[in-house]
C-alpha positions in Angstrom: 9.8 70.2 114.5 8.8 72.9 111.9 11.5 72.5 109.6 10.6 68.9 110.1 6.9 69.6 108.5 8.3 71.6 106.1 9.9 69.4 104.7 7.6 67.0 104.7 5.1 68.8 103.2 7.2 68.8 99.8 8.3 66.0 100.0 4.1 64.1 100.4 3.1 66.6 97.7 6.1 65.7 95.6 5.1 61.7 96.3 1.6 62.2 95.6 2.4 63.7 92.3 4.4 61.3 90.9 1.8 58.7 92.1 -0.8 60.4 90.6 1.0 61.0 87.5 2.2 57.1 87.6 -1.6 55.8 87.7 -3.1 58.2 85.4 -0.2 56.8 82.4 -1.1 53.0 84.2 -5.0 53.5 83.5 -4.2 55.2 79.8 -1.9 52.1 78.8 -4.3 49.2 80.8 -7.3 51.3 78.5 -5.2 50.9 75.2 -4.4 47.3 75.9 -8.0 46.3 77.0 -9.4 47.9 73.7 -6.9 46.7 71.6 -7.6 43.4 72.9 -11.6 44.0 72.0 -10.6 45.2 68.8 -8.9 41.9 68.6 -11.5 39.9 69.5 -13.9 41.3 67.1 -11.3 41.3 64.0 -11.1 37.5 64.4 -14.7 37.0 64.8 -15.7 38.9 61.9 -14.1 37.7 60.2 -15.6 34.2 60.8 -18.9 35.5 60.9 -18.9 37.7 57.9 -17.8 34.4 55.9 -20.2 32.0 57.6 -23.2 34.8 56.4 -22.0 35.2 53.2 -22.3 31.6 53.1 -25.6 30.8 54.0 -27.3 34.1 52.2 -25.6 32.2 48.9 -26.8 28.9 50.0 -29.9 29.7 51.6 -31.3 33.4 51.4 -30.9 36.2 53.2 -33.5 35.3 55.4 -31.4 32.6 57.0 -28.7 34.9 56.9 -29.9 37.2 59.2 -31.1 34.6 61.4 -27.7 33.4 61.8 -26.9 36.8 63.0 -29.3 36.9 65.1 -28.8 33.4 66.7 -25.1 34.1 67.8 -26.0 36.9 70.1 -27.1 35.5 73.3 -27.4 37.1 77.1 -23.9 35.7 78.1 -22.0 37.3 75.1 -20.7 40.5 76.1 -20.3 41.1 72.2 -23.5 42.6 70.7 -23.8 41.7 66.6 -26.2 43.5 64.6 -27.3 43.3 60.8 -26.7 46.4 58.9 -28.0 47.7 55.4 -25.9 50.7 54.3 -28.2 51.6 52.2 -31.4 51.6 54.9 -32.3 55.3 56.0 -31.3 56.8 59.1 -33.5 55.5 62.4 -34.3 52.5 61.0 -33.8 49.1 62.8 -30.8 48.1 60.9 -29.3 51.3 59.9 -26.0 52.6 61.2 -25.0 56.2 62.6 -21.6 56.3 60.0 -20.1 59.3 58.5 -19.9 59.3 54.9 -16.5 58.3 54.6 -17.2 54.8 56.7 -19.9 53.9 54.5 -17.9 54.7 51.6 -14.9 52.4 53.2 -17.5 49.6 53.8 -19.2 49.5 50.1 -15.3 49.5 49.4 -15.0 46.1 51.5 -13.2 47.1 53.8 -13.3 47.3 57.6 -14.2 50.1 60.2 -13.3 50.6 63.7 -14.7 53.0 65.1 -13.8 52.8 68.5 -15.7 54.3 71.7 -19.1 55.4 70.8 -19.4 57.9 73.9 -23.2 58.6 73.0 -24.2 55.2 73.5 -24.9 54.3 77.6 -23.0 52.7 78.9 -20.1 53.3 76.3 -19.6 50.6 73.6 -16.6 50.1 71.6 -17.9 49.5 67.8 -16.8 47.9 64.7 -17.9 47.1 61.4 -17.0 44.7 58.8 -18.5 44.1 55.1 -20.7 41.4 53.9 -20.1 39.8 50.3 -23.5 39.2 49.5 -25.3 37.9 46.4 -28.3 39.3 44.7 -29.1 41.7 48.1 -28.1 45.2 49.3 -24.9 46.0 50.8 -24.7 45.1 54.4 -22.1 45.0 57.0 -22.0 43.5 60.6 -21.7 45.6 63.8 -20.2 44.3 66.4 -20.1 46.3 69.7 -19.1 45.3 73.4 -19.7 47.1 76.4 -16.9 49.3 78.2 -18.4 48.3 82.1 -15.7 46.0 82.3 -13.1 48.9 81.0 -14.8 50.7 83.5 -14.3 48.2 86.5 -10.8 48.1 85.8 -10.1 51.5 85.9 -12.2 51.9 89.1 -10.1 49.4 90.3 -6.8 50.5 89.6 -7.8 54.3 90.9 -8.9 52.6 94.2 -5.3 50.7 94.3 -3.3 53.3 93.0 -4.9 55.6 95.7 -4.4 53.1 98.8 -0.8 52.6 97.1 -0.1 56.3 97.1 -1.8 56.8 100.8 0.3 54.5 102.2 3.3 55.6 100.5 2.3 59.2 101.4 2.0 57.8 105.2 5.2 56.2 105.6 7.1 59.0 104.1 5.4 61.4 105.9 6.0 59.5 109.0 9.2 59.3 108.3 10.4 62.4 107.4 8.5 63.6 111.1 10.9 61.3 112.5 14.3 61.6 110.5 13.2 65.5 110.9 13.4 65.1 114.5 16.1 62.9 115.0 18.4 64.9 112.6 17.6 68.5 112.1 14.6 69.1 115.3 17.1 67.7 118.0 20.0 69.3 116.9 18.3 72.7 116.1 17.0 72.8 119.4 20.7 72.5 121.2 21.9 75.4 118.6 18.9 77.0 119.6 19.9 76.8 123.4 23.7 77.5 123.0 22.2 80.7 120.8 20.3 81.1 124.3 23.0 80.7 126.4 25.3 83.2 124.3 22.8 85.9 124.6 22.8 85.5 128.4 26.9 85.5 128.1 27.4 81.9 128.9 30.2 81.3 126.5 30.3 78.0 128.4 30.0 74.7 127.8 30.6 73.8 123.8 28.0 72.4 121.7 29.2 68.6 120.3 26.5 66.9 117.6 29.0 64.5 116.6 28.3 64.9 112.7 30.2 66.4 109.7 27.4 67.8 108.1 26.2 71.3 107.7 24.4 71.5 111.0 28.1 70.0 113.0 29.5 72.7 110.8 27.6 75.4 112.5 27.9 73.9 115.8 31.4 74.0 115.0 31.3 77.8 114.2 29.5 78.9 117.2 32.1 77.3 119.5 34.9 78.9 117.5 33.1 82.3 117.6 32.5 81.7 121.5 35.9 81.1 122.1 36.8 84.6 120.0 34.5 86.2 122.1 35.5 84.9 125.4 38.6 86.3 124.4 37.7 89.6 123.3 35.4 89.8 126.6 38.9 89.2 128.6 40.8 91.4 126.7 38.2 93.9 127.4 37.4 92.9 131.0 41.4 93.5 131.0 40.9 97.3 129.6 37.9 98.0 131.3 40.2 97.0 134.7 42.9 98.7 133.6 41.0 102.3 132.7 39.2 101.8 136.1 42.4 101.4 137.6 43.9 104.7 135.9 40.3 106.8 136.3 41.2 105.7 139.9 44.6 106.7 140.4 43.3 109.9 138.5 40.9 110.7 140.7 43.5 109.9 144.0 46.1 112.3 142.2 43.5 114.5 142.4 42.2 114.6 146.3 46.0 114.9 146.4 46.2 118.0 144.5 43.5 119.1 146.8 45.0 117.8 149.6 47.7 120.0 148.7 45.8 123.5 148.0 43.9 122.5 151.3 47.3 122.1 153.2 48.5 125.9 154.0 44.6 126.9 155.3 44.6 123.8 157.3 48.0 124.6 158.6 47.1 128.7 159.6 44.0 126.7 161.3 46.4 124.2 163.1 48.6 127.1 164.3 46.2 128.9 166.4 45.1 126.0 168.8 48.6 124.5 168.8 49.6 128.5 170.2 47.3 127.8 173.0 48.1 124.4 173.5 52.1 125.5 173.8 51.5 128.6 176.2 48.8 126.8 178.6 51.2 123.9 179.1 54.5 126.3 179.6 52.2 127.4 182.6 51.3 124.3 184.1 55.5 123.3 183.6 56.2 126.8 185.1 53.6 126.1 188.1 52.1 129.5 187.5 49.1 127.8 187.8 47.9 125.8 190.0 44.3 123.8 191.6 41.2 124.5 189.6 43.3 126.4 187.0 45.2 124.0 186.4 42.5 121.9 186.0 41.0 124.3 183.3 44.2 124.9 181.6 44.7 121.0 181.1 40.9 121.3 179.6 42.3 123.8 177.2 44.5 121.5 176.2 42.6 118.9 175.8 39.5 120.5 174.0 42.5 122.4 171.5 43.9 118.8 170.7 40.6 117.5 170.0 39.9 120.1 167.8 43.5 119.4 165.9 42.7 115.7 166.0 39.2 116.7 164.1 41.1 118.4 161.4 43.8 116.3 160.9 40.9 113.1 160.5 39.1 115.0 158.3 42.3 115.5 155.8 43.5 112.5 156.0 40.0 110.6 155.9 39.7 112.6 152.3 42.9 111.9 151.0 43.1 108.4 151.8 42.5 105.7 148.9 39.9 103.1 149.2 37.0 101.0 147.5 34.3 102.6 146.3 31.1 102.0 149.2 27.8 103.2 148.6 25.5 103.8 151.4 22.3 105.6 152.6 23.9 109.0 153.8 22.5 112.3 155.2 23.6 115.0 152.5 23.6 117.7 155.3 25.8 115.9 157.6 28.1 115.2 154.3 27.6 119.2 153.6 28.9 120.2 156.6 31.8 118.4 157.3 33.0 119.4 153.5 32.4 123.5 155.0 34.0 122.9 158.1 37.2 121.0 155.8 37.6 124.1 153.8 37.1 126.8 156.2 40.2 128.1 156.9 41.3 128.4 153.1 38.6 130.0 152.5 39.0 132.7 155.5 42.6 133.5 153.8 40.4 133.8 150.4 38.3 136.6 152.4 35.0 134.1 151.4 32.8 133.4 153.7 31.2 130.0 153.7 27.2 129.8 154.1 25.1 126.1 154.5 21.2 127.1 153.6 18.2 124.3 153.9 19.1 121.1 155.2 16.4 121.5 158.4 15.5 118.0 157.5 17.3 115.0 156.6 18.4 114.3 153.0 18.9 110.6 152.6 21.0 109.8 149.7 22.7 106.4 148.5 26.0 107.7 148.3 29.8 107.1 148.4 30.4 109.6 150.8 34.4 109.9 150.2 33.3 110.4 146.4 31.0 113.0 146.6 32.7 114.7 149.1 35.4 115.3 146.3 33.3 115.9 143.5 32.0 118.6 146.2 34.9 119.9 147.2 36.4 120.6 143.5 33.4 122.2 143.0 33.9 124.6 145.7 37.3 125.2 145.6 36.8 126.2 142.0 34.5 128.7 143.3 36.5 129.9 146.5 39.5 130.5 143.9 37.2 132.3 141.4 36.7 134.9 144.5 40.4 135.2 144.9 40.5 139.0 144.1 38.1 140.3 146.2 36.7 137.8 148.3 33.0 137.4 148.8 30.3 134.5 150.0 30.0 131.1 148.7 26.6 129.7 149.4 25.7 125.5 150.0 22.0 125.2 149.2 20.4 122.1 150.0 16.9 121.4 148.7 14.2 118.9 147.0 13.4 119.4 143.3 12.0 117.0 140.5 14.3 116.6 137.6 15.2 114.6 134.5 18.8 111.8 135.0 20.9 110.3 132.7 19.6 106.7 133.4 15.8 107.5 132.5 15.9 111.1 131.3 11.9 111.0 129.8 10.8 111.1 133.6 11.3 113.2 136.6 12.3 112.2 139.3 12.5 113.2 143.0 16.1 114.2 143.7 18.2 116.1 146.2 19.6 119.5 144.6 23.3 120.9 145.7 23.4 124.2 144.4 27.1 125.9 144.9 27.0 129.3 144.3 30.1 131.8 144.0 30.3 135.7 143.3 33.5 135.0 141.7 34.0 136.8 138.0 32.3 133.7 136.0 32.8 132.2 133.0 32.5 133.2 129.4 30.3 131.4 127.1 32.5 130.2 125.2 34.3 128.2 127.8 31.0 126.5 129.1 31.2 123.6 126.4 34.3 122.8 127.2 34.1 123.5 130.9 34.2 119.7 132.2 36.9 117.9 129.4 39.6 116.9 130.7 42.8 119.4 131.3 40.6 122.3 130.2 40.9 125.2 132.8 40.6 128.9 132.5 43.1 129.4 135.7 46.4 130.4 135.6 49.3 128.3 135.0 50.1 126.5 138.4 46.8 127.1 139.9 44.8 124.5 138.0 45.3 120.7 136.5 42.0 120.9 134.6 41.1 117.6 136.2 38.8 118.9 139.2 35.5 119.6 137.1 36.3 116.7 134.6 36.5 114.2 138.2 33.6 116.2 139.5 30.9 115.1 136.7 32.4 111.4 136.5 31.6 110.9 140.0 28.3 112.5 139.7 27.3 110.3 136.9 28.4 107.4 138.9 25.8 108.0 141.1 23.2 108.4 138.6 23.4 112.1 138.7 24.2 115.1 137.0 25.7 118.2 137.2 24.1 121.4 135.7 26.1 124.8 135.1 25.5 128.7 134.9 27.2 131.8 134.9 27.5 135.3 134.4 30.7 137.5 133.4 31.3 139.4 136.7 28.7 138.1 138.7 29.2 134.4 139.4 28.2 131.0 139.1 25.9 128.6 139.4 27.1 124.6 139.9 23.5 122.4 140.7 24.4 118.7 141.7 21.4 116.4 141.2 21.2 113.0 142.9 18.4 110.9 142.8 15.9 110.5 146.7 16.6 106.6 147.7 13.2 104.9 146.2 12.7 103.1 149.5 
């Protein structure tokens, strides 16, 4: 509708000058004509008139003469005839306002128009013509006619040139609105809404406006630059799948890897209850027990197996592959079961394990089997930084306010994992480079370079970060930040 009255506007100004224009050269050549005309009249019947006077001043006198003159001018002729003397001085009853050059061409004999005398009111047209006279004066006739009439006319062509032009301005106007509608506001507004829909990514649905000009060419464009881009968003939907798919399998290869370093503690911690379990049950086969100790040997057994069972779940409940879940979990539950997990390889590490805070419940909206990985890389990194001369590695749970990725101008309350090792550390120059990928400071066969890099993906993932310090000789510092469940 805009571009509709945009157009318009142009278009009724461009009318209304040309219509302007035409009636202004109308009224010029309808003035020319109707003055000709006058000057017409009067040439004919000066003529006449001059003669007749100069035949009855010869005839008669001068006297009758100008009483001639004066008897043709009567209340119903428009045409107002006067006697002049060209001789008689200025602002006298029959003396004439001419230049000298008129009266020269009138004692000369011949005739004067003079056209529009615009002092007079209302404006006359004037003319004068010679009298042949005998025995008397020079004299000439003035004839003079009003311009009302001239006036009228033009009045009245301005009044229909104007309702002309009105209505011409009207019915263009009106019909611009409507072809404006009909072909550019109708069809804007669908481009407008496909625009609309694109932005929302609905590629759907292709605009048709059945025309070949420049607007169906557009409309033609957009659904040829939808279809490119539902392609493009395929291909990339595709990729995006397919990296997901590797970071995945990435990210399995490496709870395997863990799996794997986690394998000879876990089996030293099998070993021990499997001892009991073996020697307990030779003596209920042997029947060197028997009645209540029996009884309490088969309870041996069975607490010993329940113990296995707890390990074995735990292993297996970390190494197994499956769909991401997040859920409201208790941080110092998840802490916990992590510690118990790596216990025994960090008893043959000489590190002792410590859980500090966590009185009260820490709430998170976690995947649990995710950061219970990106946990446990983190520690082992630390129990194998200790691998010399042992030492304690220390779980601190706690409530800060920090900064996250996802709004990082405002602080937020979050839940604070700080893992901290007495290991050697690590040298400045390594801490840029710390979480790319393959980058490790461990020797060869004891590291993939994958754990940290893993570690701060699936931190990130959960709208968290991971924050890092050390010291040469005296440790580090690893501070997971995950943000407190709003509600």
């Amino acid at each position: 509708m805009k571009l509709a009255l945009k157009l318009m506007i142009p278009i009724v100004l461009a009318i209304f000058l040309v219509s302007a224009v035409g009636t202004y050269f109308h009224i010029r050549r309808e003035v020319r004509l109707y003055e000709q005309d006058i000057q017409s009249d009067h040439l004919s019947s000066g003529r006449a008139l001059s003669n007749a006077v100069s035949f009855v001043e010869k005839t008669a006198g001068i006297d009758e003469a100008m009483k001639l003159v004066d008897n043709v001018n009567s209340p119903n002729n428009p045409v107002r005839i006067r006697w002049i003397w060209l001789e008689a001085p200025a602002g006298t009853p029959h003396s004439a306002k001419l230049s000298l050059l008129e009266l020269q061409s009138l004692q000369n004999g011949e005739k004067v128009f003079r056209g529009v005398d615009w002092e007079s009111r209302p404006n006359r047209i004037v003319s004068y013509f010679p009298l042949e006279l005998f025995g008397s004066p020079p004299a000439a006739l003035e004839f003079s006619e009003s311009l009302e009439p001239e006036h009228a006319m033009i009045v009245a062509i301005l009044e229909g040139g104007s309702l002309t032009s009105l209505g011409i301005v009207l019915l263009s106007g009106i019909t611009t609105v409507i072809l404006g509608i009909y072909l550019i506001g109708r069809p804007m507004n669908r481009l407008a809404e496909k625009a609309r829909r694109i932005g929302r990514g609905d590629l759907s649905e292709p605009i048709d406006l059945k025309r070949k000009d420049e607007l169906g060419f557009i409309a033609g464009e957009i659904n040829a630059m939808c279809e490119r881009l539902a392609e493009i968003r395929e291909q990339a939907d595709q990729e995006a799948a397919a990296r997901l798919e590797a970071v995945e399998q990435l990210r399995h290869a490496d709870r395997l890897t863990t799996v794997g370093k986690l394998s000879a503690g876990i089996a030293h911690e099998l070993g021990t209850p499997l001892n009991v379990i073996a020697a307990r049950a030779r003596m209920i086969e042997l029947r060197e027990v028997s009645g209540n100790d029996a009884v309490e040997c088969a309870a041996i057994i069975a607490g010993q197996s329940a113990r296995m069972i707890r390990i074995v779940h735990q292993l297996l409940d970390f190494s197994r592959r499956r769909s991401p879940t997040k859920k409201r979990e208790d941080m110092r539950l998840i802490s916990r079961r992590i510690l118990d997990l790596l216990e025994p390889m960090a008893k043959d590490r000489k590190v002792s394990l410590r859980l500090v805070g966590g009185e009260t419940a820490m709430p998170a909206d976690v995947d649990s089997e995710q950061i219970q990985q990106a946990m446990i890389n983190l520690i082992l990194n630390g129990i194998q930084a200790m691998k010399k001369h042992g030492g304690e590695l220390q779980v601190t749970l706690r409530k800060e306010r920090a900064s996250l990725p996802s709004r990082p101008e405002k602080l937020r309350d979050c839940i604070c994992i700080r893992i901290e090792d007495q290991g050697e550390g690590i040298s400045p120059e390594d801490l840029p480079h710390l979480f790319d990928p393959f980058f490790t400071t461990k020797e060869v066969g004891e590291g993939t370079g994958l754990g940290l890099c893993v570690a701060r993906g699936l931190i990130e993932e959960h709208d968290g970060c991971i924050e890092v310090s050390s010291e040469v000789g005296k440790g580090s510092l690893f501070s997971i930040y995950l943000p407190v469940p709003e509600s």
